[in-house]
Every structure is written in structure tokens, then in C-alpha cells.
ChimeraX commands (.cxc) that place a marker at each C-alpha (Angstrom):
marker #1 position -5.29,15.09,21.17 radius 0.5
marker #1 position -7.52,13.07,18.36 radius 0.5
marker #1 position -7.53,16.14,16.59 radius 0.5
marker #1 position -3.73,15.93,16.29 radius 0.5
marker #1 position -3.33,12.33,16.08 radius 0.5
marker #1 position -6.03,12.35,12.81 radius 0.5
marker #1 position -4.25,15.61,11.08 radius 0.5
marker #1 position -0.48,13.46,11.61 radius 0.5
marker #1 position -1.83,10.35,10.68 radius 0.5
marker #1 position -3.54,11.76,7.38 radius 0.5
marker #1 position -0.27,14.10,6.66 radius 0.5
marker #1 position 1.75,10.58,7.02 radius 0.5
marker #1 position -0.29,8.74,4.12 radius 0.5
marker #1 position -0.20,11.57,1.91 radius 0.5
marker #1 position 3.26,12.35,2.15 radius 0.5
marker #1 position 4.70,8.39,1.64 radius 0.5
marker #1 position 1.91,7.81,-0.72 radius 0.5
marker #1 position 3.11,11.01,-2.51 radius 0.5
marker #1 position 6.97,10.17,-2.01 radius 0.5
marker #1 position 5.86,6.24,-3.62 radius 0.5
marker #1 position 4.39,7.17,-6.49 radius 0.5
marker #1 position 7.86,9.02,-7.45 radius 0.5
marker #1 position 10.33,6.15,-5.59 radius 0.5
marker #1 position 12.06,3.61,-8.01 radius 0.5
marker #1 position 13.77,1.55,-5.37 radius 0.5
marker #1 position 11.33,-1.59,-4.80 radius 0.5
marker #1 position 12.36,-2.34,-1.36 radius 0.5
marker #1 position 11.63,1.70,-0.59 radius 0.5
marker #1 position 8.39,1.50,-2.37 radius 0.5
marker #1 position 7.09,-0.97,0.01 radius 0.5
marker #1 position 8.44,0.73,2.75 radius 0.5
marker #1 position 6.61,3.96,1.68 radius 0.5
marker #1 position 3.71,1.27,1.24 radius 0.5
marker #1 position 4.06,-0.08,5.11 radius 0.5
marker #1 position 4.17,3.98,6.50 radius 0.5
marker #1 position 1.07,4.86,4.43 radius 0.5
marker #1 position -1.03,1.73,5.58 radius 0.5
marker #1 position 0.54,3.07,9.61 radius 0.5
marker #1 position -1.22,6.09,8.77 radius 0.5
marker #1 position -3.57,4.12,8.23 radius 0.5
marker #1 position -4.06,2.70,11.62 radius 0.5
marker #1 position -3.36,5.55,12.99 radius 0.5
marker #1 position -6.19,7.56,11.33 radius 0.5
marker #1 position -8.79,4.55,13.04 radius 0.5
marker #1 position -7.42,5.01,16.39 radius 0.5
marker #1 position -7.80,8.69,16.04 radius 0.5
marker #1 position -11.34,7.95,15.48 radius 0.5
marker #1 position -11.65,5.43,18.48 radius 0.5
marker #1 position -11.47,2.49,16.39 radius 0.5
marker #1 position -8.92,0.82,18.13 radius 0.5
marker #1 position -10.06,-2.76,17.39 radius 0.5
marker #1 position -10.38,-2.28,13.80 radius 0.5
marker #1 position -6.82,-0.60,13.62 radius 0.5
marker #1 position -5.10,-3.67,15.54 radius 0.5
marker #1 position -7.28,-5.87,12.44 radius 0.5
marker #1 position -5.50,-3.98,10.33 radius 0.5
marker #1 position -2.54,-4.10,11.76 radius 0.5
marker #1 position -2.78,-7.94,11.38 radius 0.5
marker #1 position -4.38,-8.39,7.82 radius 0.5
marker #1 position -1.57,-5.82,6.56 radius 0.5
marker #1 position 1.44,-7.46,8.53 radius 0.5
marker #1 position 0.05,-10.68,6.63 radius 0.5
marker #1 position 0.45,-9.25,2.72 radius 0.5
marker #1 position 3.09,-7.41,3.34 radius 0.5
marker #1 position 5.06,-10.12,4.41 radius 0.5
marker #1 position 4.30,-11.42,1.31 radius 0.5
marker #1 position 5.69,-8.70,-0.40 radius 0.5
marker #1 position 8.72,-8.50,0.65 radius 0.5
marker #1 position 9.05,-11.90,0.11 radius 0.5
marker #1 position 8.13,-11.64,-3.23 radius 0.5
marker #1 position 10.62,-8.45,-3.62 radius 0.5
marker #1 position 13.43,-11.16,-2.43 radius 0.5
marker #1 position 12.38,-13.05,-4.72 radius 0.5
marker #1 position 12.45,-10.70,-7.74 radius 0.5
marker #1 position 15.68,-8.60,-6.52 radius 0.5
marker #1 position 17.36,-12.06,-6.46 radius 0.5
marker #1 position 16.24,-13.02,-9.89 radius 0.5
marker #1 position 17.26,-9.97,-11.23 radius 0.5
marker #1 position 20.90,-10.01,-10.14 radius 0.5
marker #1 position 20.60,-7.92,-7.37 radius 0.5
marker #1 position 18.81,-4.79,-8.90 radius 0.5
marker #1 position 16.30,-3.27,-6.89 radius 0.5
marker #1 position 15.53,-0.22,-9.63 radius 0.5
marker #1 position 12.09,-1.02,-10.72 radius 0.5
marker #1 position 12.76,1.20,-13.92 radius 0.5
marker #1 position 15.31,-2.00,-14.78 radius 0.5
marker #1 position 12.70,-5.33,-14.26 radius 0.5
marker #1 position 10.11,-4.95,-17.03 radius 0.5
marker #1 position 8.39,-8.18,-18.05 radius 0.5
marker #1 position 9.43,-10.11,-15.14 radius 0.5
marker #1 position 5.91,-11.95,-15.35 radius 0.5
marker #1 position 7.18,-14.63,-17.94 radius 0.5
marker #1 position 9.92,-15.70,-16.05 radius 0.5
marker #1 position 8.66,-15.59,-12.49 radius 0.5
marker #1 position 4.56,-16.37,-12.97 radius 0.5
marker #1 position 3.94,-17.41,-8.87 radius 0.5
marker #1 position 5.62,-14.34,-7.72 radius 0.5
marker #1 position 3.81,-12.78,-10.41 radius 0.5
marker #1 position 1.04,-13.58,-9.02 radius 0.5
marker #1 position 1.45,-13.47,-5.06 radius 0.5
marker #1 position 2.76,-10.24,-5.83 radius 0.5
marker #1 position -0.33,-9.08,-7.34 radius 0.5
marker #1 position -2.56,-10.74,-4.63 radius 0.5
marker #1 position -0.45,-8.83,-2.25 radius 0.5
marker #1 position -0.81,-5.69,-3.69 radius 0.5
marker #1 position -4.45,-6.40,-4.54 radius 0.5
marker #1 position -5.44,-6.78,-0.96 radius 0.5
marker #1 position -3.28,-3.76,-0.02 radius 0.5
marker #1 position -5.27,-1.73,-1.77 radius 0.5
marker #1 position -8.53,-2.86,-0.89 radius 0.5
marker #1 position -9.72,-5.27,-3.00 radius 0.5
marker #1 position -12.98,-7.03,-2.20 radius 0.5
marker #1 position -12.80,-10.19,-0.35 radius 0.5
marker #1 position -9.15,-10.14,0.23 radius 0.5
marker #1 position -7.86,-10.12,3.90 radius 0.5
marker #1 position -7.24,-5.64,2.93 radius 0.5
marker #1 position -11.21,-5.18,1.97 radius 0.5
marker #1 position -12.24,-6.81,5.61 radius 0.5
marker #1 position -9.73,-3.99,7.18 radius 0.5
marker #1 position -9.46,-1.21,4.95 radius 0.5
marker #1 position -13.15,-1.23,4.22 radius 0.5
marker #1 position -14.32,-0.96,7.92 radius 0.5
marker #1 position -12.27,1.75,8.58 radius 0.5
marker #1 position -13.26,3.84,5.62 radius 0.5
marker #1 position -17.06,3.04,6.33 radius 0.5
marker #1 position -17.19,4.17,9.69 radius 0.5
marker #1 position -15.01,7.59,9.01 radius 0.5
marker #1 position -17.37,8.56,6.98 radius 0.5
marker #1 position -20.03,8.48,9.49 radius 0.5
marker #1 position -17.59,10.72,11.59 radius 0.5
marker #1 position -18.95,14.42,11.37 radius 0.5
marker #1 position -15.00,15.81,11.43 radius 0.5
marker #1 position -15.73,17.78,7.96 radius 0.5
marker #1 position -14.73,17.28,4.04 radius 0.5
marker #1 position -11.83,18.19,4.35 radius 0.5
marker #1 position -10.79,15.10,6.32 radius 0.5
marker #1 position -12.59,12.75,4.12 radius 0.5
marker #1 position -11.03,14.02,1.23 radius 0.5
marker #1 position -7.87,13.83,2.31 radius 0.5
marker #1 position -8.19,10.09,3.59 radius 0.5
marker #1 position -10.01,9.05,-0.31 radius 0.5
marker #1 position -6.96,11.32,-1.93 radius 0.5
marker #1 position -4.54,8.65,0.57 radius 0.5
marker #1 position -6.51,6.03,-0.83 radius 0.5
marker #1 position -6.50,6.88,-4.26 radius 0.5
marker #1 position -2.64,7.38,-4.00 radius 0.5
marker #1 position -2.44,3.62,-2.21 radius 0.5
marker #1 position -3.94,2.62,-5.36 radius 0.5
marker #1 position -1.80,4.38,-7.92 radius 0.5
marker #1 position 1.56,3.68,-6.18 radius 0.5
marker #1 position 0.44,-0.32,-6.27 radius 0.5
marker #1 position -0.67,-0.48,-9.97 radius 0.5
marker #1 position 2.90,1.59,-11.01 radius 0.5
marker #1 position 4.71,-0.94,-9.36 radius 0.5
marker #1 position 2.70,-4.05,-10.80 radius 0.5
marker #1 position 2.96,-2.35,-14.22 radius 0.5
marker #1 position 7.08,-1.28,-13.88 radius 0.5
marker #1 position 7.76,-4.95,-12.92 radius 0.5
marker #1 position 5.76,-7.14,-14.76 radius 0.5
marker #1 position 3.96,-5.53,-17.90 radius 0.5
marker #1 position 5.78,-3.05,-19.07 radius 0.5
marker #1 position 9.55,-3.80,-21.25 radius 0.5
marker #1 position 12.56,-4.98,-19.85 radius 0.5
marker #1 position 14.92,-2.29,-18.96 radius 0.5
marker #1 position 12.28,0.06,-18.77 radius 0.5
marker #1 position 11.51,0.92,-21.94 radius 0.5
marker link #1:1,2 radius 0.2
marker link #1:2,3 radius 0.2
marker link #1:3,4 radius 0.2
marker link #1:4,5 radius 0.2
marker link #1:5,6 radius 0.2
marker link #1:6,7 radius 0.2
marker link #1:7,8 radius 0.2
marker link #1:8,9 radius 0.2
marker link #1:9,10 radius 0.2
marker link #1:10,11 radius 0.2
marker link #1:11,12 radius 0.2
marker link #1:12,13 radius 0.2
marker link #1:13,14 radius 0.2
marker link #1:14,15 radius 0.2
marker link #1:15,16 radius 0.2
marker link #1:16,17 radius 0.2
marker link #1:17,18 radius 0.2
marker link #1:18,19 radius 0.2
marker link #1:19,20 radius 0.2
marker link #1:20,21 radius 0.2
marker link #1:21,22 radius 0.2
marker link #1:22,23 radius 0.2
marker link #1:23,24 radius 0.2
marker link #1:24,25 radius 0.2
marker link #1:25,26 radius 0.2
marker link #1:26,27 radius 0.2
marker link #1:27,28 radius 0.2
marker link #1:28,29 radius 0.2
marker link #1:29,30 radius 0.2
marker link #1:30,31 radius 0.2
marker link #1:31,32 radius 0.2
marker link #1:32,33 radius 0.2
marker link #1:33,34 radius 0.2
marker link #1:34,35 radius 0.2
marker link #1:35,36 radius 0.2
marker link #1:36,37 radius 0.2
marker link #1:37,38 radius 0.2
marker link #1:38,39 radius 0.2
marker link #1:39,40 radius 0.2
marker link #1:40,41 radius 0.2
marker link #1:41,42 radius 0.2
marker link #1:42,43 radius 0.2
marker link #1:43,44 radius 0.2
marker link #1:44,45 radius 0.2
marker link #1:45,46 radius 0.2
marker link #1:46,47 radius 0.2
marker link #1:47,48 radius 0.2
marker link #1:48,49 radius 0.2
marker link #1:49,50 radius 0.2
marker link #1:50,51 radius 0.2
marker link #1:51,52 radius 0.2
marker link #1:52,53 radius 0.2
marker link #1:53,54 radius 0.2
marker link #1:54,55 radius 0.2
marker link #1:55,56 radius 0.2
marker link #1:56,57 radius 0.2
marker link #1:57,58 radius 0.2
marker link #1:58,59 radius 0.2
marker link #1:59,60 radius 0.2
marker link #1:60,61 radius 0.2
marker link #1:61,62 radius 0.2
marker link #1:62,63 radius 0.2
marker link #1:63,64 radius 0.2
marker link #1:64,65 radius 0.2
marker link #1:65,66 radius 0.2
marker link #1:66,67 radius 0.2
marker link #1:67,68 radius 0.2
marker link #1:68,69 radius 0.2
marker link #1:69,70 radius 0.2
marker link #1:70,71 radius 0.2
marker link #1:71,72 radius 0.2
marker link #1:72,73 radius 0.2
marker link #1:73,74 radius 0.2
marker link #1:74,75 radius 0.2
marker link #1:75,76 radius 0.2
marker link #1:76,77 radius 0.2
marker link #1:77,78 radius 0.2
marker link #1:78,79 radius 0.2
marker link #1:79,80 radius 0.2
marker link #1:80,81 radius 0.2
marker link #1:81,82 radius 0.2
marker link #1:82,83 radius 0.2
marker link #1:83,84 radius 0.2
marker link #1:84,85 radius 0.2
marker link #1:85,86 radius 0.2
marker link #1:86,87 radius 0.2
marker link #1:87,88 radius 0.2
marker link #1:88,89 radius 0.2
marker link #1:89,90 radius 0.2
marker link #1:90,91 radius 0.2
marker link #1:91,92 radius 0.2
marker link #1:92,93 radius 0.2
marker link #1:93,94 radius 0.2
marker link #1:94,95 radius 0.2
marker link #1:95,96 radius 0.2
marker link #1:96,97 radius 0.2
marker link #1:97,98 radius 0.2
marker link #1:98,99 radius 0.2
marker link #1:99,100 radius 0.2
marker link #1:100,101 radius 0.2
marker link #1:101,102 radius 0.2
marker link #1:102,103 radius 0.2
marker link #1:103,104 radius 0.2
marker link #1:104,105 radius 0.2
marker link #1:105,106 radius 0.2
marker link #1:106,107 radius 0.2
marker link #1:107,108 radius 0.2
marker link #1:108,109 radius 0.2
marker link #1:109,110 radius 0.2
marker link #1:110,111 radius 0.2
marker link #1:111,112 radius 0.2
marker link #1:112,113 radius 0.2
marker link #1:113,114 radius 0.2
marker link #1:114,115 radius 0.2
marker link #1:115,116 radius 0.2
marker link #1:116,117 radius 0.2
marker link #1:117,118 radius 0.2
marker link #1:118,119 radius 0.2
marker link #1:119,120 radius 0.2
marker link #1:120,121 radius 0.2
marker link #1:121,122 radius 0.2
marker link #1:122,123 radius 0.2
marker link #1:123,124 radius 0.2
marker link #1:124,125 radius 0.2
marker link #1:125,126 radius 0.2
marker link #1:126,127 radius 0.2
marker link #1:127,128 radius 0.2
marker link #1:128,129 radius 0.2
marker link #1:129,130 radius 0.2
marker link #1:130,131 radius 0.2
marker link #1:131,132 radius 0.2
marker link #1:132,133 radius 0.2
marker link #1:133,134 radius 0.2
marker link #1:134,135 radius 0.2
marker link #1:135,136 radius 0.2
marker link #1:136,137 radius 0.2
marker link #1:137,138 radius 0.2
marker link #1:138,139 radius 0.2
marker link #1:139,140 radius 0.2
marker link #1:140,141 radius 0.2
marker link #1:141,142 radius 0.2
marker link #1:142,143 radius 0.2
marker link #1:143,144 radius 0.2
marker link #1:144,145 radius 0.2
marker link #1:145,146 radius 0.2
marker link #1:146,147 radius 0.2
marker link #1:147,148 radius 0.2
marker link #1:148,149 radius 0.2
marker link #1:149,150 radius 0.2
marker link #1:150,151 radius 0.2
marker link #1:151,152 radius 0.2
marker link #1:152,153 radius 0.2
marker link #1:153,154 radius 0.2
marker link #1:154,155 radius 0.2
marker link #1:155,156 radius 0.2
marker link #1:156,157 radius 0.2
marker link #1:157,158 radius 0.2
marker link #1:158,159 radius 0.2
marker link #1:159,160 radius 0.2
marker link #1:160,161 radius 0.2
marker link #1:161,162 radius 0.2
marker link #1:162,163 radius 0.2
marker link #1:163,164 radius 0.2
marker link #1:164,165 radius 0.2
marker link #1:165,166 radius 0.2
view
């Protein structure tokens, strides 16, 4: 039954981390972000780690609420646009989203001593001490790798890069 629960859970952040990296929707791209990170959790209790997986649970409710918050704010700003393709620059005229945003998706990926690391970390640490093969660990660094590159596409689409996507 672990065995199933650790081969769903890993298929589940591939697939939205996959499906994120290609979404342009900003309200989907968290959404892809919040089933990856689910995966997530479920890939700890899979490995018994139930305790660390409810931490998680709690440290990632906490920056993604901040998030979507900050996706309010910019989809507001913006006139209503949630096409990510269509923000560009939005740093200069929203710096504190700017950066809770980037805190937020900072600490979703991992970043040390953000409320993510003390999760995220844990979890990675002890799976690797799991004897389940390479094939799982590879699969849960390719997840992680793709948590990353989803997160800096977005921070680049919406604040760095030009307006109107260019």
C-alpha cells in the first residue's frame, strides 16, 4: 500500500510540476504549485513520516496563502488579467508584492531558513536514507528541480521580464 501511495504521490509532482512549467494562467500556476507540494506530503507519509508531512502541510498552507494573496493583488492591478505572458515588469509598480511574492515562492521552493527549508528539507533528508532504489530518488530531485523552475518562470514572467511579454 506504501508502495502505491509513494509511486502516486511522485507521479502527482511530476505531472503538475510538468503541466506548471507550460501553464500561463497565474491563478492555475499556483494551483499546479499547491498539487505538487500535496505530492509532496504525500510522498512523506508514504515513507511513515506522518509528522513531518502535517509540518508541511502547515508551513506550505502559510506561503501559499501568501500567494494567492499576492496573485489578488497583481490580477487586480493589472485590470483583471491573469495571463502571466501579459504582466512583465510589474516590480516597479507593485515593490511589497514584489517582494512577498518572492519570499513566498522562495520558501516554496526550499530556500534556507524560510518556513519551506524547515519542511521541505526534512523530508528530502530522511528519503534519502530510505533504501526504496534510484529510481525513486531521482524522481523526487527531478519534482524538486521542476518546483524550482516553475517558481523562478513565474518570478521572471511577472516581474523582470517586459511588459506585455516581450
Amino acid at each position: 500500500c506504501s508502495a502505491l501511495l509513494l509511486f502516486i504521490s511522485i507521479m502527482t509532482m511530476f505531472m503538475s510540476g510538468v503541466v506548471a512549467i507550460f501553464e500561463y494562467d497565474l491563478k492555475k500556476i499556483i494551483a499546479l504549485s499547491t498539487l505538487s507540494q500535496l505530492g509532496m506530503m504525500m510522498f512523506s507519509i508514504s515513507l511513515g513520516l506522518y509528522e513531518l508531512a502535517f509540518f508541511h502541510l502547515l508551513t506550505h498552507a502559510l506561503f501559499k496563502a501568501l500567494l494567492f494573496l499576492c496573485a489578488g493583488v497583481l490580477i487586480h492591478g493589472a485590470g483583471n488579467i491573469q495571463d502571466i505572458r501579459s504582466f512583465g515588469g510589474l516590480s516597479l509598480n507593485f515593490p511589497l508584492v514584489t517582494v512577498c511574492m518572492n519570499l513566498a515562492n522562495l520558501s516554496l521552493c526550499g530556500v534556507p531558513f524560510l518556513a519551506g527549508f524547515y519542511s521541505k528539507d526534512l523530508i528530502v533528508e530522511l528519503a534519502c536514507q530510505y533504501s526504496w532504489g534510484i529510481f525513486v530518488l531521482l524522481m523526487m530531485f527531478i519534482c524538486l528541480s521542476l518546483t524550482v523552475l516553475y517558481s523562478v518562470r513565474l518570478t521572471y514572467l511577472s516581474f523582470v521580464g517586459l511588459y506585455g511579454g516581450g
